[in-house]
C-alpha distance (Angstrom), angle and dihedral (degrees) to the residues before:
residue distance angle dihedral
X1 . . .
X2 3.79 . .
X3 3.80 98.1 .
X4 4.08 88.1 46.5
X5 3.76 86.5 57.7
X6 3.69 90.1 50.0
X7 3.40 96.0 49.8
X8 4.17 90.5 56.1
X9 3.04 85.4 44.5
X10 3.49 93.7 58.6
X11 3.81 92.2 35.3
X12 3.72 89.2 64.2
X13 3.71 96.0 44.3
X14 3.80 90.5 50.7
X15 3.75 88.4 56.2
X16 3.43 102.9 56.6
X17 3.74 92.7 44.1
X18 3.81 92.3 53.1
X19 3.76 86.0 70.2
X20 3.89 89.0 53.2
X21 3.90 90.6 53.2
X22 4.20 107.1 83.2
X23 3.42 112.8 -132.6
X24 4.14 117.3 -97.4
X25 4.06 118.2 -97.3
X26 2.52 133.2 -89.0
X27 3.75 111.2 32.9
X28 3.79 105.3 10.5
X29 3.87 107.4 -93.8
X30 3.77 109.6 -176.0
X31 4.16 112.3 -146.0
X32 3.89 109.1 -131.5
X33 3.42 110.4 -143.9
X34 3.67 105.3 169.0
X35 3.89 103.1 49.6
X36 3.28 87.0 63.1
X37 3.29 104.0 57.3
X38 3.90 90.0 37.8
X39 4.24 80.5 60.6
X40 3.50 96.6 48.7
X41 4.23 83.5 50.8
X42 4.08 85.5 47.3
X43 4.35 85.7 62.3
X44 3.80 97.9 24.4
X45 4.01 93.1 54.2
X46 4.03 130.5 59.8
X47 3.93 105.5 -115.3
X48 3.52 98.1 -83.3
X49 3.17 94.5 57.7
X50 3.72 96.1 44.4
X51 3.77 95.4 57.4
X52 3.73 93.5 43.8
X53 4.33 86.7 56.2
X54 3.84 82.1 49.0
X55 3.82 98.3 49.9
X56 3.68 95.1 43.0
X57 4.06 89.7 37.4
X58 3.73 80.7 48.3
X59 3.62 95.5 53.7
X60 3.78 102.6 43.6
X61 4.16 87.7 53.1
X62 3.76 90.4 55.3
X63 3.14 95.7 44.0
X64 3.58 100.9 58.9
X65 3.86 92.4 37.1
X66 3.67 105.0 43.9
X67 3.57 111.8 114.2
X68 3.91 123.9 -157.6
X69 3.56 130.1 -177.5
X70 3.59 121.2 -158.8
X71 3.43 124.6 -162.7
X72 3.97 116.2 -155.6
X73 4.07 123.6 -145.6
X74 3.75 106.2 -148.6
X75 3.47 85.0 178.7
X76 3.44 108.5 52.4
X77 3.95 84.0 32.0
X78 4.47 87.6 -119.5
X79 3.56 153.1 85.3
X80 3.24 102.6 -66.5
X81 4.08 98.7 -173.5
X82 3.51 141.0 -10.9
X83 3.67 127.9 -144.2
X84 3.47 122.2 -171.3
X85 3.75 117.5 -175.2
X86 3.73 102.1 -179.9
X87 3.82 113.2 45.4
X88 3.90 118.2 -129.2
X89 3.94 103.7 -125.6
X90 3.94 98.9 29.1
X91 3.63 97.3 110.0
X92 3.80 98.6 44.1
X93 4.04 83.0 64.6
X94 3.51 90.5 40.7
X95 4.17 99.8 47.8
X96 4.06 90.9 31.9
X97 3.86 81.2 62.0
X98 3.76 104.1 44.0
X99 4.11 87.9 38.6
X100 4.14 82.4 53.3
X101 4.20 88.4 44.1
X102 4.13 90.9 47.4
X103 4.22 84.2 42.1
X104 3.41 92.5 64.5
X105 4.08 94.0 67.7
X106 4.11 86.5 43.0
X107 4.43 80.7 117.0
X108 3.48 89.3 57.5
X109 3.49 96.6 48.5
X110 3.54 99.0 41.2
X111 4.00 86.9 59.2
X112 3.59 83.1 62.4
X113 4.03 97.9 -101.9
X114 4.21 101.8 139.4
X115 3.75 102.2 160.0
X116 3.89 93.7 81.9
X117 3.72 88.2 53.3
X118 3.66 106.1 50.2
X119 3.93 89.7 50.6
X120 3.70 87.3 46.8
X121 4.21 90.2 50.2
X122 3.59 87.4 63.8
X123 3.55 101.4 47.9
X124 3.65 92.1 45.7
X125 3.92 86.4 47.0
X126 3.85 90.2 54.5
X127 3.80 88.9 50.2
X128 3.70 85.6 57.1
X129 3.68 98.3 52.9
X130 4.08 87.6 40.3
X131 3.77 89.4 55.3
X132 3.88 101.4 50.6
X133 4.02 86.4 47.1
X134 4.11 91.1 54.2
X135 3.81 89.5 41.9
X136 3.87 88.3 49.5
X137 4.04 88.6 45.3
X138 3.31 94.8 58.1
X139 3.61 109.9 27.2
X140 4.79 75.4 63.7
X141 3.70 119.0 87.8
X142 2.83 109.0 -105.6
X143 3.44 113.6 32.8
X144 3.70 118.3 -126.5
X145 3.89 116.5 167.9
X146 3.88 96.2 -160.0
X147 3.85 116.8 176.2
X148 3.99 109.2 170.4
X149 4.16 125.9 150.1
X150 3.36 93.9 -73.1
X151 4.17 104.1 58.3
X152 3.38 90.0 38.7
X153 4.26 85.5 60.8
X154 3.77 93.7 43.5
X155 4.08 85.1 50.5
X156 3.58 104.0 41.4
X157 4.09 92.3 28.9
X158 4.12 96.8 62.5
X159 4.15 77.8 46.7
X160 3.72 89.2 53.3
X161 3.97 92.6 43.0
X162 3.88 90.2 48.4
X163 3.53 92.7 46.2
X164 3.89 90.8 53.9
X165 3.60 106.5 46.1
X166 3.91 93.5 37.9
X167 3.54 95.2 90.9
X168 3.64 92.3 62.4
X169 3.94 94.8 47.7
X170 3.15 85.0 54.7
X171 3.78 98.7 48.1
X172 3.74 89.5 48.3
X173 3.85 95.1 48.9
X174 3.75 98.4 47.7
X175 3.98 87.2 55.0
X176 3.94 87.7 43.2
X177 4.23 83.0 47.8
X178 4.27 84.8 55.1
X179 3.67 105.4 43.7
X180 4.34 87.2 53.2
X181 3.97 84.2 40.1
X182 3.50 105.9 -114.8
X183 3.68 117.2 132.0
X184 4.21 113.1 -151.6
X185 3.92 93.2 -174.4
X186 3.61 104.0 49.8
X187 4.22 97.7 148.4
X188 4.12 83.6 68.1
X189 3.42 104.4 75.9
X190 3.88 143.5 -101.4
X191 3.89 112.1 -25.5
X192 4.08 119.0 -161.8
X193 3.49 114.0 -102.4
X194 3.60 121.6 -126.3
């Protein structure tokens, strides 16, 4: 229970510094933090836990993205409409799903196997970014599905960023997961106590 704590914790730390992190030249690729830890939760944690990282994970993205426009009546003296471009409750679907996809090679990971994984944190990071720019497509009149050079960098590039510093979230939160004394790879034999 401690080290799921830690790891919202760290989820919601890792979200607000994303924002602090400028995007890479030369075509604006945004480092995502905070799936990736929520990933290394999703084969660190049994499934409860898992899909309660990806519902709060969920949460916290949405709300910090969601976008609403309201349009005021002075006339009528009231909201006249509301347009929201970014759903709230998208991305709890979308990260319970990918946390349930990266859950499935928990048995691998637990007998101490990692490589799979941090590949597998960047593709699943890429489907994130994917998915918010198809929601955003088509939630815009009109709909224009537009893939040139440059979205398929800011896709595939926060994929490739995830992908390369996943191996050291991971490293960090597996020692984080021994000092509280919880042990994420269990299947790979005796580890030292401290």
């Amino acid at each position: 229970m401690r080290f799921f704590g830690i790891l919202l914790v760290a989820m919601f730390f890792a979200l607000i510094g994303e924002h602090f992190i400028a995007p890479l030249a030369p075509y604006g690729v945004r480092v995502l933090l905070m799936p990736m830890i929520m990933f290394y939760g999703a084969l660190a944690l049994p499934l409860p836990g898992m899909l309660a990282l990806a519902f709060c994970g969920g949460l916290m993205w949405d709300a910090l993205s969601t976008n609403m426009e309201i349009v005021w009546s002075a006339e009528q003296m009231k909201v006249a409409d509301i347009n929201v471009e970014v759903a709230l409750g998208w991305s709890i679907v979308v990260f319970a799903l990918l946390s349930g996809f990266m859950s499935g090679f928990r048995p691998l990971f637990q007998r101490g196997r990692w490589e799979v994984h941090c590949l597998l944190s960047g593709v699943c990071t890429a489907i994130i970014v994917l998915a918010e720019y198809l929601m955003l497509t088509f939630r815009r009149e009109p709909v224009l599905l537009f893939f040139d050079h440059e979205v398929w960098w800011r896709i595939s590039g926060a994929g490739l960023a995830a992908a390369l510093l996943a191996p050291g979230i991971y490293f960090l939160f597996n020692y984080v997961a021994f000092f509280v004394g919880y042990d994420p790879q269990p299947a790979r034999g005796p580890v030292r106590t401290r």
